[in-house]
N, C-alpha and C positions, 0 to 999 in steps of 0.2 A: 324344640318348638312347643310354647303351652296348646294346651288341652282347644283354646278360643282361638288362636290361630288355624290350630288345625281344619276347627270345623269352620272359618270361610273359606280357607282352599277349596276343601271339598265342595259348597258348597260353589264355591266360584267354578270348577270342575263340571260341576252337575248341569250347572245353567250352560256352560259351551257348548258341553252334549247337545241338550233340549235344543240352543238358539242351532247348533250347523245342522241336525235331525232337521228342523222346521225350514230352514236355508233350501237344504237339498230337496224337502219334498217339492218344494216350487220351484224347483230348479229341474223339476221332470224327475226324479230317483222316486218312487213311488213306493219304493220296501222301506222310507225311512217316514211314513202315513202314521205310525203308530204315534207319534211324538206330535202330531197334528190331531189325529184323537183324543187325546189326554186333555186339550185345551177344554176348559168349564162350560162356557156357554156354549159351543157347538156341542157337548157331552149332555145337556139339560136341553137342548133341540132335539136331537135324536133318541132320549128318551136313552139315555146309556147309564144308567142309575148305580150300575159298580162304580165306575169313572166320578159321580159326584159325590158317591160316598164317603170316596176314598181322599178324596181331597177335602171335603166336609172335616172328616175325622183327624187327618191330619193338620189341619186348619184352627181346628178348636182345641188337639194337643198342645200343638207348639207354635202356633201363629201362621202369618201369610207368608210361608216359603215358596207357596205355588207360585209368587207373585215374582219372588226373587230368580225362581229357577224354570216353572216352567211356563211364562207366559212370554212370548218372543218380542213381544210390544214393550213389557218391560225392561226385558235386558237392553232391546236399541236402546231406548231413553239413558240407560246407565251409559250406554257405549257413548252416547252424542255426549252427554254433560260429563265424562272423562277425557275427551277428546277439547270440550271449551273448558277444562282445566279450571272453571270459574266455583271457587268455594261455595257450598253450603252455608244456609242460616236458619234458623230455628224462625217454621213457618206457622201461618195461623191454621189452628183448625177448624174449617168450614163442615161440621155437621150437615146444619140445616139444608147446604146446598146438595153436597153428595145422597142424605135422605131423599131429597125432592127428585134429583136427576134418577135415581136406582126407581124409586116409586112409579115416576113416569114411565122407565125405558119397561121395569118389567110387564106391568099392570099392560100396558099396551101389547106386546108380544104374547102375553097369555090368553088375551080379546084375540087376538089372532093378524096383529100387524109386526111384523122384522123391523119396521121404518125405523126406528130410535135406535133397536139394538142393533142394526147394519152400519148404522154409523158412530154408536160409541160401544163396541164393542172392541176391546181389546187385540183379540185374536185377526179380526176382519179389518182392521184398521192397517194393522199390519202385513196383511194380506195383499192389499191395497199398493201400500209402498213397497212390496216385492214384485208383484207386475210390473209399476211402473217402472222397478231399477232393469227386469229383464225386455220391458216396450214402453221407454220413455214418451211415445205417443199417448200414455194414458194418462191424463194430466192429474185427473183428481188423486189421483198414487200420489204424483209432486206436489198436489196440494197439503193433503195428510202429512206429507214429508216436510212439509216446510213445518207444519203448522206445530207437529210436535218437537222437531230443532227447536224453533222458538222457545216452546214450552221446556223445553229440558235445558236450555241456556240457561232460561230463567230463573227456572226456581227445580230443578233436577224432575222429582214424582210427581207435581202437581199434578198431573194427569190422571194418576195413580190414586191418590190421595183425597181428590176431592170432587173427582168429575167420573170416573170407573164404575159403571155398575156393577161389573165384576168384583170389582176393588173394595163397593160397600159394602157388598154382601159375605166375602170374607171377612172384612171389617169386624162386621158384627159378631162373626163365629170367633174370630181373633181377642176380641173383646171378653169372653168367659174361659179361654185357656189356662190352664193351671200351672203351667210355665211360663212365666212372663220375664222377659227382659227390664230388668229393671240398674235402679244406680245403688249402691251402695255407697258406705257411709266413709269407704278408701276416694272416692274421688274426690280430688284436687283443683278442679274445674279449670281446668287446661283449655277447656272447648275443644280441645282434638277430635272429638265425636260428633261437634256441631259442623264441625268444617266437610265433613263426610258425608255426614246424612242424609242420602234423596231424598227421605220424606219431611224433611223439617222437623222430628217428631222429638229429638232429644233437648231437655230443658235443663242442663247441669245448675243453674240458678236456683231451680223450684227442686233439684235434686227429684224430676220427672221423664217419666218416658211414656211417649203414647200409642201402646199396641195396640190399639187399633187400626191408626193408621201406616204402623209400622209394619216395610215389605220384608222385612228377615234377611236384610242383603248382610249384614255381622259384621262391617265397615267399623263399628261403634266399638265392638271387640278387640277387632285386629290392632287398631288403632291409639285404643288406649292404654299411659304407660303406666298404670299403677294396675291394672286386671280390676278396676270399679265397676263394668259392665257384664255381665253376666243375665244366667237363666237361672231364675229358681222358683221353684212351687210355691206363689204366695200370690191372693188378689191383691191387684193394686187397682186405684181407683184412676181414669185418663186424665191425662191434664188438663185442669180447667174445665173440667166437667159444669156444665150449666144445671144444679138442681131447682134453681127457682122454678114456682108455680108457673110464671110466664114465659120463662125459655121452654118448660115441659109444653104446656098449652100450643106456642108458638112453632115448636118443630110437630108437632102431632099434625095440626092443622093445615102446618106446608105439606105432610108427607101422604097427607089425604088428600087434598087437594093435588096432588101432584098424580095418584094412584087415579082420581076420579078424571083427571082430564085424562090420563095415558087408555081408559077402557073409552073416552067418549069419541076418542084420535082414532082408536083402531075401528071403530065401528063406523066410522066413516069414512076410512078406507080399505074396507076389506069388501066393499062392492061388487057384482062380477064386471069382468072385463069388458071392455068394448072390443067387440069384432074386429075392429079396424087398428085397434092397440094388442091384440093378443100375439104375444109369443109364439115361436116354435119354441118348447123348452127341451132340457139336453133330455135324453134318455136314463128313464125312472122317474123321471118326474110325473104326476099325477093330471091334476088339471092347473092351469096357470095360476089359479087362487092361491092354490094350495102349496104351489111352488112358494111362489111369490111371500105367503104367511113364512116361511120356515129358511128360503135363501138370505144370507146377510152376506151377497155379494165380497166373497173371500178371497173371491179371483183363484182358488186352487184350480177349481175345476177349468177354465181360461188357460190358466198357464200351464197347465199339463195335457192341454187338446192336439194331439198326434195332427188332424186333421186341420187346425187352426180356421176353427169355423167358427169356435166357442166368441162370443162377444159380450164384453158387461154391460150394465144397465145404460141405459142410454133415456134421450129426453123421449122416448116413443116408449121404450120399455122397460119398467121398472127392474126387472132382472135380468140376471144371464139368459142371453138366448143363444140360437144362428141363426147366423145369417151366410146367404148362398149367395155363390157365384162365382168366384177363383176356387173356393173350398167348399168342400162336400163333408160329410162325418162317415168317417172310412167304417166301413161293414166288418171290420176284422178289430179293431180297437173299443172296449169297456171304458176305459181309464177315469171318466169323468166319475161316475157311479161309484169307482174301487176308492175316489178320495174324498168325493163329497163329507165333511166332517159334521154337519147340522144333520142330515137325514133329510135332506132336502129332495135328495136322488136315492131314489132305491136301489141296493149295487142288486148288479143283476149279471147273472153270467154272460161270457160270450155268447151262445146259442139262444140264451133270455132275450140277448140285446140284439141280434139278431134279426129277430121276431118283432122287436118293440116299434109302433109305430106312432111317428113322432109327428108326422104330418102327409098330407098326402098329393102328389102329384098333379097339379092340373096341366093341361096343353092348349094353346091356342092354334085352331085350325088355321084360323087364317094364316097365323105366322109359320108352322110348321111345312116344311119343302118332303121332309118324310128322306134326310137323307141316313137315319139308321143310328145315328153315334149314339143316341141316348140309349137304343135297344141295346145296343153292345156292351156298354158301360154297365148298366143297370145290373147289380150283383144277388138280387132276386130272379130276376128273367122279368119282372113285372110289365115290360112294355113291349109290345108288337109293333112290329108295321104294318097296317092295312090300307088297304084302296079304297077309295071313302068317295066315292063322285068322278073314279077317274084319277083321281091322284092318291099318290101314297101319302099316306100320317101314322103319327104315331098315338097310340095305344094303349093309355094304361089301363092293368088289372087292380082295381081300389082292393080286392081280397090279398095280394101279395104285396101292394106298394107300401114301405116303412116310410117313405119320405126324405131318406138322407140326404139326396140333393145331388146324387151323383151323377142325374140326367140334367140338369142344373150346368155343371159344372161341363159336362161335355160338349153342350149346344153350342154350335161356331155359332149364331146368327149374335148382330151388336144388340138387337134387342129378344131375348129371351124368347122360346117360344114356348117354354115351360116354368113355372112356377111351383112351388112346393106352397100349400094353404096348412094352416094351423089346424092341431082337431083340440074338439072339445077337451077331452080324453083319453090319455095315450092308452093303446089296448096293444094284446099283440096279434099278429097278421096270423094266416094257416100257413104249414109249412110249404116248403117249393117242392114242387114235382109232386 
């Protein structure tokens, strides 16, 4: 087997890894989180700087393999357009748009809004369509799901290629690598390399290849029969690079324009909340601002809630929250914190979480008969029953109550006679006893 072969195996090897590691974590297996860390933009939310380095560096070596291997979004896209068997063609390259989309999503996210990045991030998008495959009631998962089938029928990486903020910004670092794939003066122009290539990026005519946009999947290797494709130390210039004064002028200007609306978005939605819109948010999250700034609804933390309390963004609330009433957030379960991959949620140990109060208990006198279930439930002790005018009610202590909802969740009455309210700011409670 030559030397190019070998290395797409491996490199086809490496991505199964990544994609069943990323499968399993949302599938509830939580020791295989490491491989949902590694993803770029929840590593550059969390402020994980080894993780962006190291893919930085890698990136400007030898191109966008991260894109090939470890981004899970991309390998589905590979999986659906192997699946519709429908050949590859040598696509346009859309600079100006992918500059403006990256300009906006980041430029916005940095002002301190998720909104762009929640929904064209790579990672979370994919997030998205693994909820839905495990609670087909989530539709926008089947939306996502449909939307990129589509796109991968189409034209295999457009996704990737021209609309990925993640995708540009490797791009760019891909773009000065000293090893570049390029064509040599052995090819035949078979097009066997056109017929493969997700990204559209091989031009055997113009004897061009354009690493920039190219995601390092080595199809172009495996595939062709004379060995014309290769890696070797030399800059090449992209294909059809625009050096005119007016393409330069004209992508500047989209990509500032693009940068100026994304800070003028965030700061008009980074408001505080309305009282009547605020969340309870999971445990480790801060104040709902701040959640909200940094969750790009990945549905990890959702789909690995023991408790199944966890709920996504809905038309009331722009992020994960709970919500009470069949489910409580079990007093013995972290899990949400141990996978959050943005830093959305502070992990926080068992005995942290605990403690962490997420909201706090109200009662309605009038409704409460005082027949005790919630005292008993309650895995603080946080609620009494007292005699209050002759009758019994219940009781909470605001210094031990965390709010999990588990007095919620025990009330027989059909209308509730307790509510869990939101706090400003999660703090944590004194201990019990």
């Amino acid at each position: 087997m030559k030397k190019d072969r070998l290395l797409f195996f491996i490199r086809l090897f490496c991505a199964a890894l990544f994609f069943i590691a990323v499968c399993l974590t949302f599938a509830g297996f939580s020791g295989f989180a490491p491989a949902v860390k590694a993803q770029l933009f929840p590593a550059i939310d969390r402020k994980a700087w080894g993780v962006v380095a190291a893919v930085a560096i890698i990136t400007v070596l030898f191109g966008r393999f991260y894109c090939s291997i470890v981004c899970p979004f991309g390998i589905l896209q590979d999986i659906i357009a192997f699946l519709s068997r429908r050949k590859a063609r040598v696509d346009a390259n859309r600079p100006k748009l992918r500059y403006a989309v990256a300009g906006l999503t980041f430029a916005s996210f940095f002002a301190g809004s998720a909104f762009f990045i929640g929904w064209l991030d790579p990672y979370s998008n994919f997030g998205r369509i693994a909820s839905f495959v495990k609670n087909p009631s989530y539709l926008i998962g089947g939306v996502a799901l449909l939307v990129i089938t589509v796109l991968s029928v189409w034209k295999k990486r457009v996704f990737c290629t021209s609309v990925c903020p993640v995708g540009t910004l490797l791009g760019l670092c891909a773009g000065i690598s000293p090893f570049k794939l390029r064509l040599s003066d052995k090819c035949v122009k078979c097009r066997k390399c056109v017929s493969v290539c997700p990204s559209g990026c091989v031009d055997p005519d113009n004897a061009a290849l354009d690493n920039e946009r190219c995601v390092r999947c080595l199809k172009c290797t495996e595939v062709c029969p004379v060995g014309a494709i290769g890696f070797e130390k030399k800059t090449t210039l992209p294909a059809k690079t625009d050096l005119s004064r007016r393409g330069f002028l004209t992508g500047s200007l989209t990509a500032a324009a693009a940068i100026g609306a994304g800070v003028v978005f965030a700061r008009q939605t980074t408001s505080e909340t309305p009282e009547e819109q605020r969340p309870i948010c999971p445990p480790g999250a801060t104040t709902a601002e701040e959640f909200a700034s940094k969750c790009t609804n990945c549905q990890l933390c959702v789909t690995n809630c023991k408790g199944k309390v966890l709920r996504p963004k809905s038309k009331l609330y722009k992020t994960v929250h709970l919500e009470y009433g069949e489910n409580h957030c079990l007093y013995d379960c972290h899990k949400c914190g141990s996978v959050c991959p943005t830093g959305a949620l502070t992990p926080l140990t068992l005995a942290e979480k605990q403690r962490r109060r997420i909201g706090l208990a109200q009662f309605s006198a009038e409704k409460c008969v005082g027949c005790g279930l919630c005292a008993d439930t309650c895995p603080r002790g946080a609620i009494a029953i007292t005699e209050i005018d002759g009758e019994e009610k219940a009781v909470p202590n605001a210094e031990l109550c965390i709010g999990c909802g588990a007095c919620v969740n025990a009330c027989p009455l059909p209308e509730k006679a307790v509510r869990v309210a939101p706090v400003l700011i999660q703090s944590q409670a004194i201990l019990k006893g």
